[in-house]
C-alpha positions in Angstrom: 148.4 -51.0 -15.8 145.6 -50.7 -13.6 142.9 -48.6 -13.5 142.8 -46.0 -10.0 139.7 -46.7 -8.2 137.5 -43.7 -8.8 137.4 -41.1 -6.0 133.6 -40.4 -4.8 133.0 -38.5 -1.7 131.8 -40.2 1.2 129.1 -39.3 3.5 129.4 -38.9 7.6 126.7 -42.3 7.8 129.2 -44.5 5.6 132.5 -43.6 7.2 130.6 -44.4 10.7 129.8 -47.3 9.5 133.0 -48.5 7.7 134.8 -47.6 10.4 133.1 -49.5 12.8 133.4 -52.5 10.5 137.2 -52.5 10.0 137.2 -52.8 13.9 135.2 -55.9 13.7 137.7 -58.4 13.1 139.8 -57.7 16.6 137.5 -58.2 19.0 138.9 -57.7 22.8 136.1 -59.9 24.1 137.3 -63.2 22.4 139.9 -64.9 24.4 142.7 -66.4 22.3 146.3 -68.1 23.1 149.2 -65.8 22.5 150.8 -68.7 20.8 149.8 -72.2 19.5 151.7 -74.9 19.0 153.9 -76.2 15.9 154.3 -72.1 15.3 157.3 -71.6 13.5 159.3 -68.9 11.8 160.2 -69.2 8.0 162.1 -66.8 5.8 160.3 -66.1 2.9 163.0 -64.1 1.1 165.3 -62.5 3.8 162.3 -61.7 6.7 160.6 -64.1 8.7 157.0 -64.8 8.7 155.4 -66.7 11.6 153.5 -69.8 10.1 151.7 -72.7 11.5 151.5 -76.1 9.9 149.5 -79.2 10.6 147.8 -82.9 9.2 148.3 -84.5 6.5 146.6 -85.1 3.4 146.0 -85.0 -0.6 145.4 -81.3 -0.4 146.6 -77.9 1.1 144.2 -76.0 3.0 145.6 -72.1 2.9 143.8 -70.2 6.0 143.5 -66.2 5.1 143.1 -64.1 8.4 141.3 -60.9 8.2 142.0 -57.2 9.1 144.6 -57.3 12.0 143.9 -61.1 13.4 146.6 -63.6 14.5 146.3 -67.1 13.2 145.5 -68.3 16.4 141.7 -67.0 15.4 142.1 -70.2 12.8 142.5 -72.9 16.0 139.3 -74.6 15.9 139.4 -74.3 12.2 143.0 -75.6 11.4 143.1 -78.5 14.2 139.8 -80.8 12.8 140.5 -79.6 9.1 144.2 -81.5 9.9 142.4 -84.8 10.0 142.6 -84.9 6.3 144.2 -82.4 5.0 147.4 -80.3 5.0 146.3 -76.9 6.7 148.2 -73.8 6.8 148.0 -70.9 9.0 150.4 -68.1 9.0 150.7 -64.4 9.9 151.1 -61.7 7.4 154.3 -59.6 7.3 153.7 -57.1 10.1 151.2 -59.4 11.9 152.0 -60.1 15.3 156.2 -60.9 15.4 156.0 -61.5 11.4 158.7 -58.9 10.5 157.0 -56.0 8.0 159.2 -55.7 4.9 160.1 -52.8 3.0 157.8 -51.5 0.1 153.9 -51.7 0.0 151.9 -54.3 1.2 149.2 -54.7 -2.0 147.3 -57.6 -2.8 149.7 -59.3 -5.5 152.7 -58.5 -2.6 151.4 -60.5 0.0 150.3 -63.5 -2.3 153.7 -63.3 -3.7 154.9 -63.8 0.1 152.4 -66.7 0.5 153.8 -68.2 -2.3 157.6 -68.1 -1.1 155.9 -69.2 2.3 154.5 -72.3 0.1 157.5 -73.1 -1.5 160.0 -72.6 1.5 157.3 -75.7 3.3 157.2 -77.7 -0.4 153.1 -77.7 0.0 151.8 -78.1 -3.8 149.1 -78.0 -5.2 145.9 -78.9 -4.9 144.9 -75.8 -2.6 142.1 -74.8 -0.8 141.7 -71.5 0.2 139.5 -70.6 3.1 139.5 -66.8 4.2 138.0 -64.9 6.4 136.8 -61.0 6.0 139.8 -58.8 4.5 141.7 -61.9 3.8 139.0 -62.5 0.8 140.9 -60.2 -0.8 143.8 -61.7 -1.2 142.3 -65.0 -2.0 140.4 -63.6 -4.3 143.8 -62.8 -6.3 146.0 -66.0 -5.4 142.8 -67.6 -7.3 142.9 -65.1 -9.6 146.7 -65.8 -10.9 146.8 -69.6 -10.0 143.3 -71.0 -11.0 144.6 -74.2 -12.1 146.5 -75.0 -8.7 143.1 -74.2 -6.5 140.9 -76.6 -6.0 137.9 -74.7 -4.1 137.4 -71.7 -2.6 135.4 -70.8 1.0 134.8 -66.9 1.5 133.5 -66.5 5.6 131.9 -63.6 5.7 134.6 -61.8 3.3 134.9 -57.8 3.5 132.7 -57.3 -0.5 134.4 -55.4 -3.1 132.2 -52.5 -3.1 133.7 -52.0 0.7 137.1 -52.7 -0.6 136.6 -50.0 -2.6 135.1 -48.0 0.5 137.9 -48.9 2.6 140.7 -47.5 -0.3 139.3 -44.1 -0.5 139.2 -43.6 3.6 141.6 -40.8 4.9 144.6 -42.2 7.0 143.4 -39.9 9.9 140.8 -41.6 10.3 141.8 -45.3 10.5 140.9 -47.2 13.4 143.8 -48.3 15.8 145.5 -51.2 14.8 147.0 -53.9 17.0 150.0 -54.4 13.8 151.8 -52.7 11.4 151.2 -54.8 8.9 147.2 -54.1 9.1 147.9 -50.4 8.9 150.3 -50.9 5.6 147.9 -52.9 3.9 145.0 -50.4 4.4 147.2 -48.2 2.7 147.8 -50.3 0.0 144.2 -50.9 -0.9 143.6 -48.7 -3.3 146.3 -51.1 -5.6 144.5 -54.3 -4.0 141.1 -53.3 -5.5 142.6 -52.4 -8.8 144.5 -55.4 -8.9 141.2 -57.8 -8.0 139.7 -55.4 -10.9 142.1 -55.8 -13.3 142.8 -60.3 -12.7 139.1 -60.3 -12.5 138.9 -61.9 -9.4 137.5 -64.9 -8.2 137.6 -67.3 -11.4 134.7 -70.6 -11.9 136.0 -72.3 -9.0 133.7 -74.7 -6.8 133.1 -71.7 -4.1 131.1 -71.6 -1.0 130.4 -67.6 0.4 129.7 -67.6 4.0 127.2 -64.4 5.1 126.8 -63.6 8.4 122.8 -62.6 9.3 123.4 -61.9 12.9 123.4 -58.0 13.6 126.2 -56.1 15.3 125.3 -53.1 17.5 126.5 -49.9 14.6 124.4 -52.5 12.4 120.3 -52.6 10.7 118.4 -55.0 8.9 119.2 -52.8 5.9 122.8 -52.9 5.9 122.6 -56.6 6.8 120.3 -57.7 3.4 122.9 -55.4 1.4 125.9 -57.2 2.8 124.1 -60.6 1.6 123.4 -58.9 -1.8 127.4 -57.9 -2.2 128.5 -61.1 -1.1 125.9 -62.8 -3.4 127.8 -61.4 -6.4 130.7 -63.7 -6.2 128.1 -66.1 -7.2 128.5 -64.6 -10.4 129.4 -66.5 -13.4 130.6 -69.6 -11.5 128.9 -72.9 -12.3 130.0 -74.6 -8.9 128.9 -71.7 -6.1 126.7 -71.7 -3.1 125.5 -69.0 -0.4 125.5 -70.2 3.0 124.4 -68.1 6.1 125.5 -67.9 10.0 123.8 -66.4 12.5 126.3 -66.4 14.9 128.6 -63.5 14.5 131.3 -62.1 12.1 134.1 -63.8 13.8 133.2 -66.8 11.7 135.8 -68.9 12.2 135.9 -68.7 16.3 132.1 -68.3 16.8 131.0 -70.8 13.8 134.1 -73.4 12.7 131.7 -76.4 11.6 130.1 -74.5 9.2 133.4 -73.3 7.6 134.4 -77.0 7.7 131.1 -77.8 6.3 132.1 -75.4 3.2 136.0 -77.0 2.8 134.2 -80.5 2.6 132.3 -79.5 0.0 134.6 -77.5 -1.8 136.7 -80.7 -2.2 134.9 -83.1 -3.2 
């Protein structure tokens, strides 16, 4: 089995600032529809999920939201990428009117949804996966246990494994207040999540492009920023086909920067 992520206390200064990060994704300033259009519900094994499907093309671009954001955050993403491409947005059981099934919501759980999602819409392979702070995690493992069917992998400003591993040892109290359910189960389930990225080694030699944001939000220094950039650097690791790309315009990468997450698919697929 796995091994349990090792408990290490944690100081007033890093739960401030974890905290204030896992808050970062839902921001109440940033206008977004309630709904787009082609939404759809599909049962992926007696629950719905709420998925939203567009283009047309040689390859299947798979969109992975972050901490406790819709996939209407993906619009100006998802409707240019559909010029060539199959793209694929969806919402993760207990996301927004995506029912929350029974049982925990770990990493290998929700890609095992994704993939009854994938088959119940016949998209094959080639994939691209494009996620988007927490939702690294989870690309991180469909990579992980389906290298041959990914083409390329984009990582916007991704939550780093070391915070992963942060976020798994925070006490429930103190969680930040979620907009879903489904947010709130997952945080619980990190702890598994981290020992399952561990365990499938994560990302494998895949092309890759990491997207870092530079631009500094207010619970944020200089420090904190070059050591995000350092963590994030590491999934350069070992991988023959990877580059490092920054944004200066905010973590919300893909509503405040699309083109340069487009940029990154592009070159992921060529």
């Amino acid at each position: 089995m796995y091994q349990s992520v090792p408990k290490k206390r944690l100081s007033l200064s890093v739960l401030t600032g974890l905290l204030l990060g896992l808050s970062a994704c839902h921001n109440p300033e940033v206008v977004i529809p309630d709904r787009l259009a082609d939404e759809q519900k599909v049962d992926v094994g007696g629950y719905p999920i709420t998925a939203r499907l567009t283009g047309q093309g040689p390859a299947t671009i798979i969109l992975f939201s972050g901490a406790d954001t819709p996939l209407a955050y993906w619009e100006k993403v998802q409707n240019p990428a559909s010029a060539t491409a199959r793209v694929l947005a969806y919402d993760r059981g207990g996301y927004r009117d995506s029912h929350l099934p029974d049982g925990p919501r770990d990493g290998i759980t929700i890609v095992r949804e994704l993939r009854r999602l994938l088959d119940k819409k016949a998209l094959r392979p080639p994939y691209i996966l494009v996620a988007h702070s927490l939702g690294g995690a989870y690309a991180q493992l469909f990579a992980a246990l389906h290298p041959n069917e990914v083409k390329g992998v984009v990582m916007a400003d991704c939550t780093p494994d070391k915070d992963l591993e942060l976020t798994a040892r925070l006490p429930k109290l103190l969680y930040p207040k979620f907009n879903y359910a489904g947010t709130k189960a997952e945080f619980k389930a990190m702890a598994e999540t981290v020992d399952q990225i561990r365990f499938t080694g994560g990302l494998p030699d895949l092309p890759l492009v990491v997207i870092t944001n530079t631009k500094l939000a207010s619970n944020e220094n200089t420090k904190s920023k070059e050591e995000d950039y350092r963590q994030q650097a590491r999934w350069l690791e070992g991988k023959t086909r990877a580059a490092q790309w920054k944004t200066d315009k905010g973590h919300l990468v893909p509503v405040y920067d699309p083109a340069i997450i487009l940029k990154a698919i592009q070159q992921v697929n060529q």
